[in-house]
CHARMM-style PDB file with segment names, atoms N, HN, CA, C and O in Angstrom:
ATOM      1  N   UNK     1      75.555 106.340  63.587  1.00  0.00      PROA
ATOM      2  CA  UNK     1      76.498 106.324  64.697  1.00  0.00      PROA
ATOM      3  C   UNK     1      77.904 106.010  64.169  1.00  0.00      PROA
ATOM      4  O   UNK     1      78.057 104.928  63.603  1.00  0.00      PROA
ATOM      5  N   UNK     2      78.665 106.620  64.262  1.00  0.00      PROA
ATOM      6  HN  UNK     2      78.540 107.499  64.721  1.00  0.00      PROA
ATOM      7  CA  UNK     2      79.955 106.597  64.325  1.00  0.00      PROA
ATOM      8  C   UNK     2      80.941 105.902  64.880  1.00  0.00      PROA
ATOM      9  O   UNK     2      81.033 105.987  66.104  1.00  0.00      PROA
ATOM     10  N   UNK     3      81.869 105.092  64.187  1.00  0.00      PROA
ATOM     11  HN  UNK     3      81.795 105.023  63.192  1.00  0.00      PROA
ATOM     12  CA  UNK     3      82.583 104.064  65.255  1.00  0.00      PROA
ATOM     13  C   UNK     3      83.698 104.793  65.391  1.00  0.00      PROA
ATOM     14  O   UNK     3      84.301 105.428  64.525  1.00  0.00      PROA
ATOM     15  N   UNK     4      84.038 104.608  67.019  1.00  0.00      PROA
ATOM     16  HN  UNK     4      83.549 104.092  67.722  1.00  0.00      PROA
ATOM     17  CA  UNK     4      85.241 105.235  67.468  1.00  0.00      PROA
ATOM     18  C   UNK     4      86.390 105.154  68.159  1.00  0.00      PROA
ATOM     19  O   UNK     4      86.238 105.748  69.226  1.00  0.00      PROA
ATOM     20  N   UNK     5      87.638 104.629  68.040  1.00  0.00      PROA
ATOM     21  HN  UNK     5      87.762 104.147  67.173  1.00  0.00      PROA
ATOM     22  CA  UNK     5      89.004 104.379  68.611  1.00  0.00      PROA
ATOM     23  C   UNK     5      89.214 105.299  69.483  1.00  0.00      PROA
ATOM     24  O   UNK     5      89.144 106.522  69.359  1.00  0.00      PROA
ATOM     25  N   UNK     6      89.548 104.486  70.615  1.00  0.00      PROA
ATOM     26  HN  UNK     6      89.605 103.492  70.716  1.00  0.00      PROA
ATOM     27  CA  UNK     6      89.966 105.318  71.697  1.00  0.00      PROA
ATOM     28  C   UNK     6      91.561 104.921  72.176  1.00  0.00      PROA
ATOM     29  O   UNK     6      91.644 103.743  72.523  1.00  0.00      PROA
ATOM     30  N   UNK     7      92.539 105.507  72.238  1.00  0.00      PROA
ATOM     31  HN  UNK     7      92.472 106.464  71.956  1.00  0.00      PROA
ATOM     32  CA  UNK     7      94.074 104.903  72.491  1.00  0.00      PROA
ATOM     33  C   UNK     7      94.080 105.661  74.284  1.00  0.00      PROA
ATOM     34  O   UNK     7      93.890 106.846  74.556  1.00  0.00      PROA
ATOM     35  N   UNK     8      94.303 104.758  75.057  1.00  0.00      PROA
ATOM     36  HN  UNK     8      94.457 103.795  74.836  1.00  0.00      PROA
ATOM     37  CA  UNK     8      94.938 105.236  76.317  1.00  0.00      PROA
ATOM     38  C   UNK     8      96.582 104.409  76.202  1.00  0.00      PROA
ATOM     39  O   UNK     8      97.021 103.592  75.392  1.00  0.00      PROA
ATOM     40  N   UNK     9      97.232 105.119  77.512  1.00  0.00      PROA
ATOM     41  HN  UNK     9      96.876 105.782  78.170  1.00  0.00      PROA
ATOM     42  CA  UNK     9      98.291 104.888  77.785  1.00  0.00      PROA
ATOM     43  C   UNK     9      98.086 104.365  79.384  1.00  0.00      PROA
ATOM     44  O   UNK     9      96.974 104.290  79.907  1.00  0.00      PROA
ATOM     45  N   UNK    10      99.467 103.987  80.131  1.00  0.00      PROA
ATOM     46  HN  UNK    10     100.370 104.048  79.706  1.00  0.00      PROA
ATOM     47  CA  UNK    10      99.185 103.683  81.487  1.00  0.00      PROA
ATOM     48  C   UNK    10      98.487 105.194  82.253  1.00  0.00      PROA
ATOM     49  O   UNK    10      98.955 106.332  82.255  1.00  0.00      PROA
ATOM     50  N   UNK    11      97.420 104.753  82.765  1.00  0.00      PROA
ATOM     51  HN  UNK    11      97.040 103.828  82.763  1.00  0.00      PROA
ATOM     52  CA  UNK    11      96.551 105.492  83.931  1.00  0.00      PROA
ATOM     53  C   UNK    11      97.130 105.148  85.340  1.00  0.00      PROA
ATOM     54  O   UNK    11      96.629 105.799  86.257  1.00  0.00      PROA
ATOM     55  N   UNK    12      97.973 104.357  85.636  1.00  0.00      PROA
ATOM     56  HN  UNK    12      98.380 103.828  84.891  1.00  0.00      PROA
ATOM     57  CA  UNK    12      98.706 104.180  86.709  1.00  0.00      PROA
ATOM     58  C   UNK    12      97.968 103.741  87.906  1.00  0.00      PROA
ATOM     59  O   UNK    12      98.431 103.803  89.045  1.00  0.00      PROA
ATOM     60  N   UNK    13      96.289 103.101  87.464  1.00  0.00      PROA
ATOM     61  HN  UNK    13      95.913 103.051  86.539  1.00  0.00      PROA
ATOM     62  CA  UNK    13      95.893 102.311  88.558  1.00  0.00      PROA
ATOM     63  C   UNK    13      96.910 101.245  89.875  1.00  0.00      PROA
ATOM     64  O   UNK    13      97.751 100.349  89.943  1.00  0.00      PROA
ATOM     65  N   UNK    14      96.085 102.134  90.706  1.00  0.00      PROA
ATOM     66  HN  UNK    14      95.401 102.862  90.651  1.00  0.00      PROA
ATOM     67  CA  UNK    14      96.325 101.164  92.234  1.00  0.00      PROA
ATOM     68  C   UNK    14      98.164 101.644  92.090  1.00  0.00      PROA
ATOM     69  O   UNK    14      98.741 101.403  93.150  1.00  0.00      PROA
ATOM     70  N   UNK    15      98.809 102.061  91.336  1.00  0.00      PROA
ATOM     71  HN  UNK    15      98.340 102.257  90.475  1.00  0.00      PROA
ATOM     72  CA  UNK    15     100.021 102.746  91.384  1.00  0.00      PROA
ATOM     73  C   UNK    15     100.036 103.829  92.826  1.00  0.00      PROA
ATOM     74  O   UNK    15      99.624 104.986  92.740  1.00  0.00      PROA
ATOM     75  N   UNK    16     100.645 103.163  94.292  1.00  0.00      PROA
ATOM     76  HN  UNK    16     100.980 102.223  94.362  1.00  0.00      PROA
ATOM     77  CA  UNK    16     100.219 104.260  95.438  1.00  0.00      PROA
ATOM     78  C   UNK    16     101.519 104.776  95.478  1.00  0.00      PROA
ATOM     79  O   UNK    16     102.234 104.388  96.402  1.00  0.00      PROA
ATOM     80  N   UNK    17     101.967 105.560  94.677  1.00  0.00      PROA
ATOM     81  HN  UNK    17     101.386 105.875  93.926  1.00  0.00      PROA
ATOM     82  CA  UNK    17     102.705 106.850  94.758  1.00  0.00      PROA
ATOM     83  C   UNK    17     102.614 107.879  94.958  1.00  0.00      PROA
ATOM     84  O   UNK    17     102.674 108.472  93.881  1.00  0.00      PROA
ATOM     85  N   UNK    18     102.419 108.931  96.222  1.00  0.00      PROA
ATOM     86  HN  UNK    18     102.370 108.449  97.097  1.00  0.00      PROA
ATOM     87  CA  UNK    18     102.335 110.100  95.676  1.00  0.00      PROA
ATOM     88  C   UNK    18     102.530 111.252  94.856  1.00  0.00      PROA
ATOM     89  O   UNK    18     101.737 112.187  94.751  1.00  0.00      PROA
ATOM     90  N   UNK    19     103.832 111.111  94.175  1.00  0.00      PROA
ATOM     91  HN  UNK    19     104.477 110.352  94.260  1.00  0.00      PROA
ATOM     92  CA  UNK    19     104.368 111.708  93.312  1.00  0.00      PROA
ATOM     93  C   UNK    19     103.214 111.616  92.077  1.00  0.00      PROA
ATOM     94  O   UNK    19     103.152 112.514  91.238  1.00  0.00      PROA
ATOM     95  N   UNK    20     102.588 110.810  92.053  1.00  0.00      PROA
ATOM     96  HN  UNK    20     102.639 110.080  92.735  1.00  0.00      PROA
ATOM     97  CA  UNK    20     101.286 110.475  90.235  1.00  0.00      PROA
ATOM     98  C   UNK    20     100.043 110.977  91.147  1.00  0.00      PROA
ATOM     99  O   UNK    20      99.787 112.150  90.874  1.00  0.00      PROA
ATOM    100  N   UNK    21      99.259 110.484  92.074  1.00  0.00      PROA
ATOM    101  HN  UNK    21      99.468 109.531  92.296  1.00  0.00      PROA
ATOM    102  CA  UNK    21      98.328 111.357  92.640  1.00  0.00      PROA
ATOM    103  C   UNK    21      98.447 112.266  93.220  1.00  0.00      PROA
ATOM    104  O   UNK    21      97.339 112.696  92.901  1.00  0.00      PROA
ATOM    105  N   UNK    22      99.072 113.506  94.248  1.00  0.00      PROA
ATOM    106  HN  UNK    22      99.972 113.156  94.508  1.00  0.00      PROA
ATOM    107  CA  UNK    22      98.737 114.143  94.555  1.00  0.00      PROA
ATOM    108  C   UNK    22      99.106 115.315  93.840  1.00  0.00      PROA
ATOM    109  O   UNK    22      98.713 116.381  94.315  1.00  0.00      PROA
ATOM    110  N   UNK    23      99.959 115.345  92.516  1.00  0.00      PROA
ATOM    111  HN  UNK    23     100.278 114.480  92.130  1.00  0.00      PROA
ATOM    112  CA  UNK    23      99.650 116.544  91.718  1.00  0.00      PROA
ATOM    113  C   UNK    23      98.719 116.738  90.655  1.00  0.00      PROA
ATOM    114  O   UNK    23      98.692 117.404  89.620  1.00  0.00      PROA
ATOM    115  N   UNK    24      98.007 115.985  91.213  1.00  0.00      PROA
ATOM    116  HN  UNK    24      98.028 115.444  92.054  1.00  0.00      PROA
ATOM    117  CA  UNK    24      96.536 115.615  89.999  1.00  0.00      PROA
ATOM    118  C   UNK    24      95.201 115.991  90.662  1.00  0.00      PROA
ATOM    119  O   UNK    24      94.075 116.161  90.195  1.00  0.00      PROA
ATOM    120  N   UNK    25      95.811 116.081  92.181  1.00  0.00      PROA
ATOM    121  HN  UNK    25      96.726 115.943  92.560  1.00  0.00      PROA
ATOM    122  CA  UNK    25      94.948 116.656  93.299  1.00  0.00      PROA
ATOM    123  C   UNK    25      93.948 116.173  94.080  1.00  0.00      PROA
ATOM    124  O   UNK    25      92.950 116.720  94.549  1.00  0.00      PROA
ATOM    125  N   UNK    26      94.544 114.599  94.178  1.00  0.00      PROA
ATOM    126  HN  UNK    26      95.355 114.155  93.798  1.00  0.00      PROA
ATOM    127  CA  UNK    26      94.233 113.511  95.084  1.00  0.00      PROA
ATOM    128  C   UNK    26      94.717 113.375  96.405  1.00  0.00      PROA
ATOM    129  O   UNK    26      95.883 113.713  96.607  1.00  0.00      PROA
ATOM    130  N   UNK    27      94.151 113.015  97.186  1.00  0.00      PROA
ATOM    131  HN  UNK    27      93.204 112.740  97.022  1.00  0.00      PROA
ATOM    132  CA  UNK    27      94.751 112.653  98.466  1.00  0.00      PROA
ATOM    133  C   UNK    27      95.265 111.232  98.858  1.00  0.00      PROA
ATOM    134  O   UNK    27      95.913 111.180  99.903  1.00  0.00      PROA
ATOM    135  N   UNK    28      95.128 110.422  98.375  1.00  0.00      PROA
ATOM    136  HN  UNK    28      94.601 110.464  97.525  1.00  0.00      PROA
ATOM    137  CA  UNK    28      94.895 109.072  97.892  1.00  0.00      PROA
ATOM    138  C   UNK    28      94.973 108.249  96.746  1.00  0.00      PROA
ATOM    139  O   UNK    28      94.295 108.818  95.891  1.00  0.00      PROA
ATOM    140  N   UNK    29      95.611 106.847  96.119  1.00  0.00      PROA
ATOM    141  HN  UNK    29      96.162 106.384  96.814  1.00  0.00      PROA
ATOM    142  CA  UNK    29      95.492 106.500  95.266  1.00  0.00      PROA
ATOM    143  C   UNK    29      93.953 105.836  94.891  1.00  0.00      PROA
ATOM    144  O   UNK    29      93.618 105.547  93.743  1.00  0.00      PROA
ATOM    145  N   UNK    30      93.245 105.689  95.887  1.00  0.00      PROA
ATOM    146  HN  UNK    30      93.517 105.924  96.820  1.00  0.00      PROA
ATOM    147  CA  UNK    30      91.696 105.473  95.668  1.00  0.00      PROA
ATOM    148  C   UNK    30      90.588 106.401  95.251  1.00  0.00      PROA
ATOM    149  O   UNK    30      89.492 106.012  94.849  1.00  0.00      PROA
ATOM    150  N   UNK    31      90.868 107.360  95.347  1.00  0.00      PROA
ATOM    151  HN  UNK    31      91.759 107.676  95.673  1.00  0.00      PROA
ATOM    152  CA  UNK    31      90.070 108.567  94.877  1.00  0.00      PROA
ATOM    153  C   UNK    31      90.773 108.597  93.455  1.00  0.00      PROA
ATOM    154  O   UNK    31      90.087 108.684  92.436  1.00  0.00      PROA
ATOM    155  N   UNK    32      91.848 108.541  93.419  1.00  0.00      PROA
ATOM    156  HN  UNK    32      92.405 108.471  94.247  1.00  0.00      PROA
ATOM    157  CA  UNK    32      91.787 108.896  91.731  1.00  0.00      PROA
ATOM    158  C   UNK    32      91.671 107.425  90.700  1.00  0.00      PROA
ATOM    159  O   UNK    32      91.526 107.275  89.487  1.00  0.00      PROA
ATOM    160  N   UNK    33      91.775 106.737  91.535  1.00  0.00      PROA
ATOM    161  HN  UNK    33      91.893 106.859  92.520  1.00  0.00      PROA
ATOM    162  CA  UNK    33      91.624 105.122  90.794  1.00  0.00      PROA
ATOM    163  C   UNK    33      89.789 105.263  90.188  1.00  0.00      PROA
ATOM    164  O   UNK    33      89.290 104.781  89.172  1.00  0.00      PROA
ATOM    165  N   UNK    34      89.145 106.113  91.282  1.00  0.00      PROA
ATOM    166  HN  UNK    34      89.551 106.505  92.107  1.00  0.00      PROA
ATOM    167  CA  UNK    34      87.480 106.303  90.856  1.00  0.00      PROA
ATOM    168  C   UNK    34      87.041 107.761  90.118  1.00  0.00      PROA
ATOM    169  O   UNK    34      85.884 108.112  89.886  1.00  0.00      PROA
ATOM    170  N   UNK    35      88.104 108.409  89.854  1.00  0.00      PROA
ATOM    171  HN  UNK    35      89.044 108.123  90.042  1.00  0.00      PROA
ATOM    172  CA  UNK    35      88.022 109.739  89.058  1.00  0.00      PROA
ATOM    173  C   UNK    35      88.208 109.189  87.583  1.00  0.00      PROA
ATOM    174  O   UNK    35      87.422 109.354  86.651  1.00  0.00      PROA
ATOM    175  N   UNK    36      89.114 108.671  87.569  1.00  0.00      PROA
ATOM    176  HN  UNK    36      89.753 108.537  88.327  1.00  0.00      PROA
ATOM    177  CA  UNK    36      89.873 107.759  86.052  1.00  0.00      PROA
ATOM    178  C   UNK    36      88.670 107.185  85.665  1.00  0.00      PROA
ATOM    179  O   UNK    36      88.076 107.607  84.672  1.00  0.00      PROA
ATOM    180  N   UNK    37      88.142 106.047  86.502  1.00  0.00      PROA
ATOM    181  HN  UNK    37      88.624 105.705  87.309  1.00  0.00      PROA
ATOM    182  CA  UNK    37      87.112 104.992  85.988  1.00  0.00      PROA
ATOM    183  C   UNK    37      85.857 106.089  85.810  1.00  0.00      PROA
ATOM    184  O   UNK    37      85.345 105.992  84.694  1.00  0.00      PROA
ATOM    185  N   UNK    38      85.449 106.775  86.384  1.00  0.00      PROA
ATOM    186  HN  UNK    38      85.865 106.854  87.290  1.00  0.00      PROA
ATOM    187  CA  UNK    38      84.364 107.793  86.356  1.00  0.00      PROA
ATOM    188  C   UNK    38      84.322 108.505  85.059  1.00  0.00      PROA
ATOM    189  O   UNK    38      83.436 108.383  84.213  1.00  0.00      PROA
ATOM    190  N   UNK    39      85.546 109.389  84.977  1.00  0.00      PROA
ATOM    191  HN  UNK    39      86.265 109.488  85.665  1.00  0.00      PROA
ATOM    192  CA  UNK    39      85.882 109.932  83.441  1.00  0.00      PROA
ATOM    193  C   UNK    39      86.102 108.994  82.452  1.00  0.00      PROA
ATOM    194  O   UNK    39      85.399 109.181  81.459  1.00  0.00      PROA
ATOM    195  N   UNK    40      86.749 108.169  82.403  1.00  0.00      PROA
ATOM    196  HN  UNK    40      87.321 108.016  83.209  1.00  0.00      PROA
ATOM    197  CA  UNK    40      86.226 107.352  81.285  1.00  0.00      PROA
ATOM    198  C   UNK    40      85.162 106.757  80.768  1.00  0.00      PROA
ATOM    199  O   UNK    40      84.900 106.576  79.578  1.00  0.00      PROA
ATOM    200  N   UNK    41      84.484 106.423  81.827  1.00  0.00      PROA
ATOM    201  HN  UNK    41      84.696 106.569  82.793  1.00  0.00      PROA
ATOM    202  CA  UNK    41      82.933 105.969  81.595  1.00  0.00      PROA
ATOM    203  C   UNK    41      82.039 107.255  81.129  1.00  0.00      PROA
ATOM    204  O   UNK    41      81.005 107.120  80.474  1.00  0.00      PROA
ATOM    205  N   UNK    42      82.606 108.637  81.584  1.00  0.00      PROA
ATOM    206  HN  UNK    42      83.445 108.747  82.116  1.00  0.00      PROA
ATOM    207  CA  UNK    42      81.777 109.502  81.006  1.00  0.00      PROA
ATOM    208  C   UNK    42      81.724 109.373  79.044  1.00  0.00      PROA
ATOM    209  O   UNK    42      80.933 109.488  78.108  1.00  0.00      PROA
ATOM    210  N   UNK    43      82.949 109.108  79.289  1.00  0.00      PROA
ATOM    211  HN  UNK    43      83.592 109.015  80.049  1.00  0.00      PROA
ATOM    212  CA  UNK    43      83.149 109.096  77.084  1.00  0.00      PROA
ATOM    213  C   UNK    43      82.910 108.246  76.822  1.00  0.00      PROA
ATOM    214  O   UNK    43      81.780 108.153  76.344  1.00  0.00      PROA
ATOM    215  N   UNK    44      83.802 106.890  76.921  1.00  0.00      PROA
ATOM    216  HN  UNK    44      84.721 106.966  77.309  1.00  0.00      PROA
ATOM    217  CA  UNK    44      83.410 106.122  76.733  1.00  0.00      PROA
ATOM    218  C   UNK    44      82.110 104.814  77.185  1.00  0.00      PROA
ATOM    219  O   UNK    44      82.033 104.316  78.308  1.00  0.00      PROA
ATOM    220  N   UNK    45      81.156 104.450  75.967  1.00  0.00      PROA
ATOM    221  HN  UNK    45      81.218 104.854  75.054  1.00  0.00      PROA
ATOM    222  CA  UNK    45      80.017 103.397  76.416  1.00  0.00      PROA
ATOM    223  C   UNK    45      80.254 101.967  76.564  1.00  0.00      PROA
ATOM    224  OT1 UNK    45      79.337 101.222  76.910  1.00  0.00      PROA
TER     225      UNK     45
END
């Protein structure tokens, strides 16, 4: 198994702007606050 570095930057949680979610194709800053955590948990264990 392979060890592996992962670098993020700001994900802009709970950030309720529309201008950062809805061109990402959210309706809501809560739906993408659980898309983020979802996709990351897909890669990362």
């Amino acid at each position: 198994m392979a060890n592996e570095i992962f670098l993020v930057s700001d994900w802009h949680f709970c950030h309720n702007k529309s201008f950062l979610y809805e061109p990402r194709g959210f309706t809501n800053i809560e739906d993408m606050n659980e898309a983020i955590v979802r996709n990351h948990n897909e890669i990362v264990d």
